[in-house]
C-alpha positions in Angstrom: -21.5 96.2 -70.2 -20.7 99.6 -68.3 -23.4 101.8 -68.5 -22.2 105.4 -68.5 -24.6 108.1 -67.9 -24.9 111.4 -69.6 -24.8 115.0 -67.7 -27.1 116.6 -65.1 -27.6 112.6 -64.6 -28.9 111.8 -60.9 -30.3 109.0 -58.9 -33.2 108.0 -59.0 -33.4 108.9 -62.6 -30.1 107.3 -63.4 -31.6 104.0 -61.4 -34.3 104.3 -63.8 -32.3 104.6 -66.8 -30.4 101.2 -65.8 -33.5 99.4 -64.7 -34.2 100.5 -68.3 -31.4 99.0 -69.8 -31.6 95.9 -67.4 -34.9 95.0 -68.9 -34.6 96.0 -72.2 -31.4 94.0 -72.6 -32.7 90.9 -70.8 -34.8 89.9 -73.6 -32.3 91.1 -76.3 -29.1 89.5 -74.7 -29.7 87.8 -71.5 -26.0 86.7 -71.5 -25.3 90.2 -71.2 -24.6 91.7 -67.6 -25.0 95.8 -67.2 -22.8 97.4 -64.4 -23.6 100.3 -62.6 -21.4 103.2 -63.2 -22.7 106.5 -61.4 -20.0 108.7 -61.7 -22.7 111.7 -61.3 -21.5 113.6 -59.6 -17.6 122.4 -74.3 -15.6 127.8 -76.7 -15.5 129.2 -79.9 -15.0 127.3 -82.6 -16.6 126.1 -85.8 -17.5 123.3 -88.4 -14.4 122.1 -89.7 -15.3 118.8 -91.7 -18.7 121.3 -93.1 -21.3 119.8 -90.7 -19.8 116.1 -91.4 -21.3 115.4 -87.5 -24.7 116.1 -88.6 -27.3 113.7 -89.1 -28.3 113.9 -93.2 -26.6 117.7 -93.6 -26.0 118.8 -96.8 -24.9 122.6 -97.6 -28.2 125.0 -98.1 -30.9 121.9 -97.0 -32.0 121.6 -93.7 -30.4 119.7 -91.3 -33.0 117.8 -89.9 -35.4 116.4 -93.0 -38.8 115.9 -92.1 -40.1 113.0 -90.9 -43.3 110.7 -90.5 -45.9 112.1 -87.2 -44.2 115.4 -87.4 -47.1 117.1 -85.9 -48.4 114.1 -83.6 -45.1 114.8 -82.1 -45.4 118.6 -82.2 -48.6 118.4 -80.2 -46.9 116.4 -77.7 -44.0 119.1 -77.2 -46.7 121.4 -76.6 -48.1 119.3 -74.3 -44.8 118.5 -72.3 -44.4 122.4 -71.9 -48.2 123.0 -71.0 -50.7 120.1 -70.1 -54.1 122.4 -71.0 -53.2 123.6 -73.9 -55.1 121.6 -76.3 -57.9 122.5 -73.7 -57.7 126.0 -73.5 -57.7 126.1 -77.8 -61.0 123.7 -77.0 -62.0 126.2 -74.9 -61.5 129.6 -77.5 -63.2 127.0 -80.4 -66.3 126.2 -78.3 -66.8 130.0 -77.9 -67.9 130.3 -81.9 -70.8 127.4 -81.3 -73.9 126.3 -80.0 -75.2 122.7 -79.2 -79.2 122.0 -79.4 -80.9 121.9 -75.9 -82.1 118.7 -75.0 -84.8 119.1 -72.3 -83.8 116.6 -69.3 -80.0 116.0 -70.2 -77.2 116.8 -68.8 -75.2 119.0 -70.6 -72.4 117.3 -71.8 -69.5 119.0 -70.4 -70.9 119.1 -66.8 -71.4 115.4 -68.0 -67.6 115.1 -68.6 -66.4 116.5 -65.7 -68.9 114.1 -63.5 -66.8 110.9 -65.1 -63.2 112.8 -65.0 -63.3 112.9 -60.9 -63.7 109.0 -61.0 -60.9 108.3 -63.6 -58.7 108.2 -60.1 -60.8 104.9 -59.1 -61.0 103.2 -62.8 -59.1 100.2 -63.2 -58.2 100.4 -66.7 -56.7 103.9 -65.7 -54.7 102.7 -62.8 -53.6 100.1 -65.1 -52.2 101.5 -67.6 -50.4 103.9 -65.6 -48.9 101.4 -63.9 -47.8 100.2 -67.2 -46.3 102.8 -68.0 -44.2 103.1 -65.3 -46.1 105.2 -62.7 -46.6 103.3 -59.5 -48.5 106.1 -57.5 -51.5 105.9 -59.9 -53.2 108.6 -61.2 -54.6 110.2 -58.5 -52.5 113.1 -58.4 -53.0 114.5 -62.1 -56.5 113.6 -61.8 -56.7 116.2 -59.2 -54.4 118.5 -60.9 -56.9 118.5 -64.0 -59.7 118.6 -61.8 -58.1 122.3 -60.5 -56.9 123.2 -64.2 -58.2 126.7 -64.9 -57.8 124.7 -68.6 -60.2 122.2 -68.2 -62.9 124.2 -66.2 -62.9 126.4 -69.2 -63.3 123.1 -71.6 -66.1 122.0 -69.8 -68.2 125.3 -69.9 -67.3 125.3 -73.7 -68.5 121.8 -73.4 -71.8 122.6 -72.4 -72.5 125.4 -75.0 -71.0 123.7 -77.9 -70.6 120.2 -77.1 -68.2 117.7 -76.4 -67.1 116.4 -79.5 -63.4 115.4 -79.2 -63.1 116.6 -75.6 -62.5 113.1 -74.2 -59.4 113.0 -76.3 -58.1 116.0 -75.4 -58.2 115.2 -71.8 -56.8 111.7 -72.0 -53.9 113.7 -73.5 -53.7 116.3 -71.3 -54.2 113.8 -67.9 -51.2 112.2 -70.0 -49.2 115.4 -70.2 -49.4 115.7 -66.8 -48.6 112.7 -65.1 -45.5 112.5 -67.5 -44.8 115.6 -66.2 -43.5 114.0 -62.6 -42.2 110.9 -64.4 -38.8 110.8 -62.4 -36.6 110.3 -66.0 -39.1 113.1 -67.7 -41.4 112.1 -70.5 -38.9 110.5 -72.7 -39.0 107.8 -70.3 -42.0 106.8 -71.2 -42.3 105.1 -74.5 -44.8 106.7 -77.0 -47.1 103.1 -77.1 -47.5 103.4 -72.8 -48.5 107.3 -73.0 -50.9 106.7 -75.6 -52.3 104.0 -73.6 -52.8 105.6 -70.6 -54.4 108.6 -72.7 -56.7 106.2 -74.2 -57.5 104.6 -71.1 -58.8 107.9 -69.7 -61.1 108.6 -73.4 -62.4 105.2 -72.8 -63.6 105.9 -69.0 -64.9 109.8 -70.4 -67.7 107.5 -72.5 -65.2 107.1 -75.5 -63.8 109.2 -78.1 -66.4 111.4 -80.6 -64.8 112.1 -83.6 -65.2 116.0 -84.6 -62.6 118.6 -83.3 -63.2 120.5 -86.6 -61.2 122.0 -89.1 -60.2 125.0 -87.3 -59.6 123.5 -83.9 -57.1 120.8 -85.6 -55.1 123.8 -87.8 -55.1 125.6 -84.3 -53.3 122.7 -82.3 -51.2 121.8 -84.9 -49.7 125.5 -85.9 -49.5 126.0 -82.1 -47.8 122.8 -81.5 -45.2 123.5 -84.5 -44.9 127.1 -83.6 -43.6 125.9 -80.2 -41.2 123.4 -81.3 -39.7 125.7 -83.8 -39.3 128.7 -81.5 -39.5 127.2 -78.0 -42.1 129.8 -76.5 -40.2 133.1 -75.5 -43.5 133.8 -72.9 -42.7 130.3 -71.6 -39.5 130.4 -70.8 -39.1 133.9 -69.6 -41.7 133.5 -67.2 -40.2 130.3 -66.0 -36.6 131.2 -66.3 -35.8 130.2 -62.2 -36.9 126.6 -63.4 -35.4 126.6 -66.6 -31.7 128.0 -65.0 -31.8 125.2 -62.3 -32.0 122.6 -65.4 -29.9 124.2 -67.1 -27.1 124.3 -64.3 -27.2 121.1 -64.0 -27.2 120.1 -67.3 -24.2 122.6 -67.6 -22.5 121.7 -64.3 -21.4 117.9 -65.1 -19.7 119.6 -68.7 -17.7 122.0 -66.6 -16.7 119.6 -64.0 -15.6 117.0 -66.6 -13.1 119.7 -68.5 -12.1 120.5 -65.1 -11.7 117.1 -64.0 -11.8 114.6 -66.6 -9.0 112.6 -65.4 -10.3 111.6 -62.5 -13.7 110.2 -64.3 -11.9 108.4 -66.9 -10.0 106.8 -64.3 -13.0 106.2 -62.4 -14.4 104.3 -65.5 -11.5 102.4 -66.0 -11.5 101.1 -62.7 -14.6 99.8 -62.6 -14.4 98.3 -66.6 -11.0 96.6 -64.9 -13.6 95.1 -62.2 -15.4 93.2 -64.6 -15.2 89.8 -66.6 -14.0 90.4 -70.3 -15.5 91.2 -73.2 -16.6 94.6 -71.2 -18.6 97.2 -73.4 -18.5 100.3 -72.8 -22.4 102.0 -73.2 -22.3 106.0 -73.0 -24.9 108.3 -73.2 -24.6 112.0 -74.2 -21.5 112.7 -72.2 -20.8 109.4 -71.0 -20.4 108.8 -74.7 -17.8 111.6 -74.6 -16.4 110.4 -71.6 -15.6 106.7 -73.0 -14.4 108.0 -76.0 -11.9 109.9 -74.1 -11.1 107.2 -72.1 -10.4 104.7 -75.5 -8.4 107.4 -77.5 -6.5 109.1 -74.8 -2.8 108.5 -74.3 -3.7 105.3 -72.1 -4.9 104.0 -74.6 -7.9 101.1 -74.8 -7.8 99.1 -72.1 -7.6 95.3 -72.6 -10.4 94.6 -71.1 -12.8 96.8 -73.2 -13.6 94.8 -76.6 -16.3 97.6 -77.8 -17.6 101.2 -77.7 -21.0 102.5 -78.1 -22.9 105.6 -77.9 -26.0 106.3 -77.7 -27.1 110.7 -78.2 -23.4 111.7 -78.0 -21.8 114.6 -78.9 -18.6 112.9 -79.3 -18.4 113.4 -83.2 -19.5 116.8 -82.8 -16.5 117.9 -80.4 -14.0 115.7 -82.6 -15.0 118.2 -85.2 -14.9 121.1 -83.2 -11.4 120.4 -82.1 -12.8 120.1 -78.6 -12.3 116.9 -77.3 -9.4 116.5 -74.4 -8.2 112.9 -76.0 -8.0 113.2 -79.6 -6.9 117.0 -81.9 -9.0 116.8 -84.9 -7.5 115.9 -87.9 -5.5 112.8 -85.7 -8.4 109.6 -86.3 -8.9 107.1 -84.1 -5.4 105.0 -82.6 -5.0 101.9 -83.8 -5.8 100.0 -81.0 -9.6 101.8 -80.5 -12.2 99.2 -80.5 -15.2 98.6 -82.5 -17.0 101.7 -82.4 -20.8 101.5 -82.7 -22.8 105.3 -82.6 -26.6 105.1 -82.2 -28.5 108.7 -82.8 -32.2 109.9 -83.6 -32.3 112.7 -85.7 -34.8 114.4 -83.2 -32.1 114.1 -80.7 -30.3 117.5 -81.4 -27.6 115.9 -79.3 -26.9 113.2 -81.2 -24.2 113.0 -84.0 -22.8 110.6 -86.0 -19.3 109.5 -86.7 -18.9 107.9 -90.2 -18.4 111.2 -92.1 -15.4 112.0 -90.1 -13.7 108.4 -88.8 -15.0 106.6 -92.1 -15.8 102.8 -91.7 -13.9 102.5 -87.8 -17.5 103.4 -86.7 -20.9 102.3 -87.4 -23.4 104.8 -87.7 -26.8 103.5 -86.4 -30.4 105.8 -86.7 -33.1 104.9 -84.7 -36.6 106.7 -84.0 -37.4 107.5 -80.7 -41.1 108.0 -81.3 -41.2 111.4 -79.5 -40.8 114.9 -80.5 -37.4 117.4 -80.2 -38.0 117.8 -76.8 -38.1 114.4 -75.3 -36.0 112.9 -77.9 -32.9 112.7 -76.2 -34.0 110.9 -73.0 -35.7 108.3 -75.0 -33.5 105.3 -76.1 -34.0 103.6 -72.8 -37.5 102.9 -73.8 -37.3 102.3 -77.5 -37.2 98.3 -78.6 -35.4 99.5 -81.8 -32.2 100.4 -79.7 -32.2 96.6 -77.9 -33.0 94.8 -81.0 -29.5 97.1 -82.6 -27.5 96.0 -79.4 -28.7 92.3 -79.8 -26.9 91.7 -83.4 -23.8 94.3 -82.6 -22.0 93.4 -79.4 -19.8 90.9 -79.1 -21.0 87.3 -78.1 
């Protein structure tokens, strides 16, 4: 298998991705070998099959029908975008109440903070961040939080109100953080690990008290979904330098491939000629794009290659939009194209499927990520679903 990464892709987050792959697929298929390909380093136009690329579309219906942990997922977007956010809403809801005094103890968010400067040293921390993927422990995010204008303000809240359901929300929000940094970004990081590691932290803050209230949980959830929907103009104004490095990149690799697409198809095909048959080729987002190309240009499939898949690709999407360099829509797939197999999450806004527009020549596969909008489309890597799909489709 040549696994073909998808754009603004760089090392080490592309090593990562493969390790990824490596692993996942060792259990899966451990006949299967997964080659490095690292190539590293689209205008106007409009639905022509009526949104037959979309994932559950129907004319007048949304798009994207709801599904299960819809807001467990929201509250993790608004995490991902700001790691005291939870804490600062803790903060506004402690404001409205008053704890009883207790002669002789100490109040309870003073309390909290005491045990948050040793989560660095716990071992059940340390471990599961290490399980999840972050070798330099949590020291750093610990500090972070330790600095947080957020949690400061918590833990005076804390002490007036009490600290019912604080230890949660900072598990989460020492979570938020440290995924922050995670080399392939959240996503990388499979929902199961991150709620380990925030878990790990509530168990080290004396364990989780039940009790955010009514009007705390409508807060963080309408905030959360509020975010997700309308991607927080404040946010992203105020961080626009950030965003519009991202953003380059991610637009960068697209531009270069019109430009230049030649040369990474034949780049691809050199390597796929390098390896021992049956070769699949795995594409991610525009690797996807990229392979497609490759199999439906006027090269044709080489003979080498036995199957295609994707995995988040736009490739159906483009086909539709009469955008693709290889194939005019309207023309299917040659004759000769191999078995196509097209994996997508319908929280992936960059994922598309196929069937609606190639009919039975590709297989149409849905699997849940487990994260929210966001994330979703850096996610597969992590997801057991994806490996378990892979195990029963490619070729023995």
């Amino acid at each position: 298998m040549l696994f073909i990464h998808g754009t603004g892709v760089r090392a080490p987050g592309y090593a990562q991705a493969l390790g990824a792959v490596r692993a996942g697929l060792s259990g899966a298929r451990p006949d299967v070998t997964v080659a490095e390909c690292d190539w590293g380093s689209a205008l106007g136009s409009y639905l022509r099959a009526d949104g037959a690329s979309i994932p559950g579309y129907e004319p007048g219906e949304p798009a994207v029908k709801p599904l299960p942990r819809d807001e467990e997922r929201a509250r993790w977007a608004l995490l991902y975008a700001d790691p005291d956010a939870e804490l600062l809403l803790f903060a506004l809801a402690g404001q409205q109440a008053t704890a009883p005094f207790l002669p002789g103890a100490l109040p309870a968010g003073r309390q909290l903070w005491a045990w948050a400067a040793e989560l660095d040293r716990a071992e059940p921390v340390r471990a599961a961040w290490a399980a999840a993927g972050l070798d330099s422990g949590p020291a750093g995010a610990v500090a972070a939080l330790l600095a947080s204008d957020g949690f400061r303000r918590a833990c005076d809240a804390a002490d007036g109100a009490g600290a019912a359901g604080l230890a949660r929300l900072t598990g989460r929000a020492l979570a938020a953080r440290a995924l922050a940094g995670h080399p392939g970004g959240p996503g990388a990081v499979p929902p199961a690990a991150r709620d380990a590691m925030a878990a790990a932290v509530v168990d080290q803050l004396g364990g989780e008290e039940r009790g955010l209230g009514d009007a705390l949980g409508r807060a963080l959830g309408a905030s959360a979904r509020l975010l997700e929907r309308a991607g927080g103009s404040r946010f992203v104004v105020g961080r626009r330098s950030r965003i519009s490095e991202h953003s380059l990149g991610f637009a960068g690799d697209i531009l270069s491939y019109l430009v230049r697409g030649q040369a990474v198809r034949a780049y691809v095909a050199e390597l796929a000629r390098r390896l021992e048959p049956p070769v699949v080729l795995l594409g991610h987002s525009l690797g996807g794009i990229v392979a497609f190309d490759l199999l439906a240009g006027d090269g044709g499939t080489p003979p080498e290659v036995a199957q295609l898949v994707t995995v988040g690709s736009q490739a159906p999407l483009l086909y539709e939009l009469d955008a693709l360099p290889s194939r005019p829509y309207g023309t299917g797939l040659p004759a000769a194209f191999p078995a196509w197999l097209n994996v997508y999450d319908r929280r992936d806004l960059l994922s598309f499927v196929g069937a609606g527009l190639f009919g039975p020549r590709v297989r149409d596969v849905e699997v849940d990520n487990g994260q929210p909008v966001s994330a979703a489309h850096s996610a597969y890597w992590t997801n057991r679903h994806l490996y378990e799909v892979l195990a029963q489709e490619l070729p023995g």
